[in-house]
N, C-alpha and C positions, 0 to 999 in steps of 0.2 A: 211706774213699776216699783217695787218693795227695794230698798236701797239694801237689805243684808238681803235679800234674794239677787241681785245684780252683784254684790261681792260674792255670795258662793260661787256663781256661776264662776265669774273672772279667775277666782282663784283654781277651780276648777280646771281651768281650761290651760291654766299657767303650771300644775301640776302634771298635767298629762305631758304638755312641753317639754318640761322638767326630766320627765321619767325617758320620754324618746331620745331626748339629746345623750342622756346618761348613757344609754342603751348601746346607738352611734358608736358612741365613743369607746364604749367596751368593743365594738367587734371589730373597729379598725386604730388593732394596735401598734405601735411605731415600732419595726419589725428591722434586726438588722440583715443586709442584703446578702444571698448565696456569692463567694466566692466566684470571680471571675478568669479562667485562665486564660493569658491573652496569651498566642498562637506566633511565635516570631520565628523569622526564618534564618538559618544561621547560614550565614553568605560566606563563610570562610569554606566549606566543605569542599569536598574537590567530588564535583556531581554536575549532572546537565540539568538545566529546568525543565526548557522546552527543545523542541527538534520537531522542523517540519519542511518539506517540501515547499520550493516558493516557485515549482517554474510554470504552473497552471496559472499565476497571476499569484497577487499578494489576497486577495478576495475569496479565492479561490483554495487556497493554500492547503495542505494535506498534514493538520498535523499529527504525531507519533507518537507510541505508547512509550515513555522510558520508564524501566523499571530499575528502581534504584540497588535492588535486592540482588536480583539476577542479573546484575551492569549488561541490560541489554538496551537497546533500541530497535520495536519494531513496525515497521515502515507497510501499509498497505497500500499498493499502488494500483489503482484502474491499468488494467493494460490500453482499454481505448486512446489514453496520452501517448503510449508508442516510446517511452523517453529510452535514451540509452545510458544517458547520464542525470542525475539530479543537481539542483542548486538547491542547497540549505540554510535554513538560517536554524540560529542556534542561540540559546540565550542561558549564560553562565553565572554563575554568582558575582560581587563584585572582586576584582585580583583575579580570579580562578582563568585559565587561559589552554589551550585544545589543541590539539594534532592528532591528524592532519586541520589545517585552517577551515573553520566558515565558510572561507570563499574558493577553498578547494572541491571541484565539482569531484560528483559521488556515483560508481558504475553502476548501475541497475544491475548488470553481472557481472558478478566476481569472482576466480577462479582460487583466490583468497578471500578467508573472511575479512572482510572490511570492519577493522576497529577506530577508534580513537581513545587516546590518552589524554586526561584532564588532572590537571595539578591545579590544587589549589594555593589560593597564599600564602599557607606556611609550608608548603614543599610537598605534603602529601600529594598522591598520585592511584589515579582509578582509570581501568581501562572497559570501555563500551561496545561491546560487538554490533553491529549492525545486521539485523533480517529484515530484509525486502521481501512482500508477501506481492506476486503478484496477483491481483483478483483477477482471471480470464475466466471466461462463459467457456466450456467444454467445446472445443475446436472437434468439427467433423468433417470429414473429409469421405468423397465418393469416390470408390472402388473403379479404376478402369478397366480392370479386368474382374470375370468372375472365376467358379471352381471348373469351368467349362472350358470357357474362353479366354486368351491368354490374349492381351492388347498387345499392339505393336507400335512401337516410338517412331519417332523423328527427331526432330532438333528440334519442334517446341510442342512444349508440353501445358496443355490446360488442366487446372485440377480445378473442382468444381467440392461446395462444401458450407458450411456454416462458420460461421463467427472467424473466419478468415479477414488477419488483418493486411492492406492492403502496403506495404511497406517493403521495400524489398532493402531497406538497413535492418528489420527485425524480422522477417519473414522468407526462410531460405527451401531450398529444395533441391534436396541430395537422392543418388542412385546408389543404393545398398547393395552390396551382394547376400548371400545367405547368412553370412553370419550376420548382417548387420553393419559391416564394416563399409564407409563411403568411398566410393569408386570414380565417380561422376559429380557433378556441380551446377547447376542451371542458377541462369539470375531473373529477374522479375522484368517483366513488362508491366511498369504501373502505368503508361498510357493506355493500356488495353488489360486492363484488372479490374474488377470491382468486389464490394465483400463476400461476393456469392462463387465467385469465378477469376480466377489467380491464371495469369500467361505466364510461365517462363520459358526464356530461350536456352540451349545448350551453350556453356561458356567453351572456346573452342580457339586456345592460343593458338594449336598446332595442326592443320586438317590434314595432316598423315596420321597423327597420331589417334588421332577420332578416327577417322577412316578404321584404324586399325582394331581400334579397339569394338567398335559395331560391327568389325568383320563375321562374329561368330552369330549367326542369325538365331540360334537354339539356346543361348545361355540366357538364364533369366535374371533379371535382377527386382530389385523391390523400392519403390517411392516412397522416400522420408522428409517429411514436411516439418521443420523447424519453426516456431514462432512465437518470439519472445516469451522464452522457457520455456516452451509445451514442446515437445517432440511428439508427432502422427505418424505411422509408418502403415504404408497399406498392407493387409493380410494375404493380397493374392500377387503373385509377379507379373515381370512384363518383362518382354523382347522387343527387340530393333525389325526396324522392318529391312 
């Protein structure tokens, strides 16, 4: 082969090289990097982290919305756990320290708002109300009497119904009169309940005083069924037989 035929080529080819590398290098240029804000948590504050329910298990755990704005905490609880009280756990910045205690159990119902005060470690002080949401499926309850027919009691009362929880610590059943006002008290038979179909018996300290008070065969009253927070009141009354 022609030896300046075999240098063009070479150099040819060394040119082309030349030109790509150049090229390269124009388009990845040594760039300085976007500013990074690193995200740190300021543990002096007087605030809750977390709040959750521990008594499903720790697996299990429920934990809750706080919101730092509105110093709330709040709690959605299945009613299927049935609790009356909660166990919490609670996790605070480091110094910052809570009242009532972590290991103070928590009522499901409270006839006061349930708050806590958190002081942090330099003194400040934030206080947290607590809402308990309880999540229940729409409790239904079957009518024993209708617009007709007026049922007539004894001393134990079956009530028959949906999403009835089976508990006679959260699940009560009271005798209304018209206004509304409870008169009467029955307790649960949870050996012979189930969630379809609720027994209770007439609580009955004094059987003069019962006696006395189903003397009057013609007064009606009305069944109100309690059940962890939900109140059901039947629409139509009942008498004593």
């Amino acid at each position: 082969m022609n030896t300046k035929l075999i240098r063009y080529v070479f150099f040819t080819i060394w040119g082309i090289c030349l030109w790509s590398c150049t090229k390269e290098e124009d388009i990845y240029e040594d760039r300085k990097g976007e500013n990074v804000n690193e995200i740190i948590t300021d543990q002096s504050k007087n605030k809750i982290l977390s709040y959750k329910i521990t008594n499903p298990g720790e697996k299990q755990a429920i934990y809750s919305a706080v919101d730092h704005d509105a110093k709330t905490i709040t709690t959605y609880l299945p009613a299927y756990y049935q609790l009356e009280f909660m166990q919490v756990a609670i996790e605070l910045p480091q110094g910052t320290t809570i009242s009532p205690k972590a290991t103070e159990l928590v009522p499901v119902f409270s006839a006061a708002p349930f708050e806590y005060t958190v002081t942090a470690a330099d003194g400040t002080t934030a206080k947290y109300k607590l809402n308990v949401v309880v999540q229940y499926p729409d409790m239904v309850l079957d009518e024993l009497s209708t617009e007709s027919s007026t049922q007539k009691l004894g001393s134990i009362i079956t009530v028959t119904g949906g999403n009835l929880l089976v508990s006679g610590s959260v699940t009560k059943l009271y005798l209304t009169d018209e206004n509304g006002s409870k008169v009467w008290n029955y307790t649960m038979d949870e050996l012979n309940s189930a969630s379809m179909s609720l027994r209770f018996q007439a609580v009955i300290p004094n059987l003069a005083d019962y006696n006395a008070f189903i003397a009057d065969k013609q007064k009606k009253y009305w069944l109100q069924l309690e059940s962890y927070g939900i109140t059901k009141r039947m629409t139509f009354p009942v008498t004593f037989q």
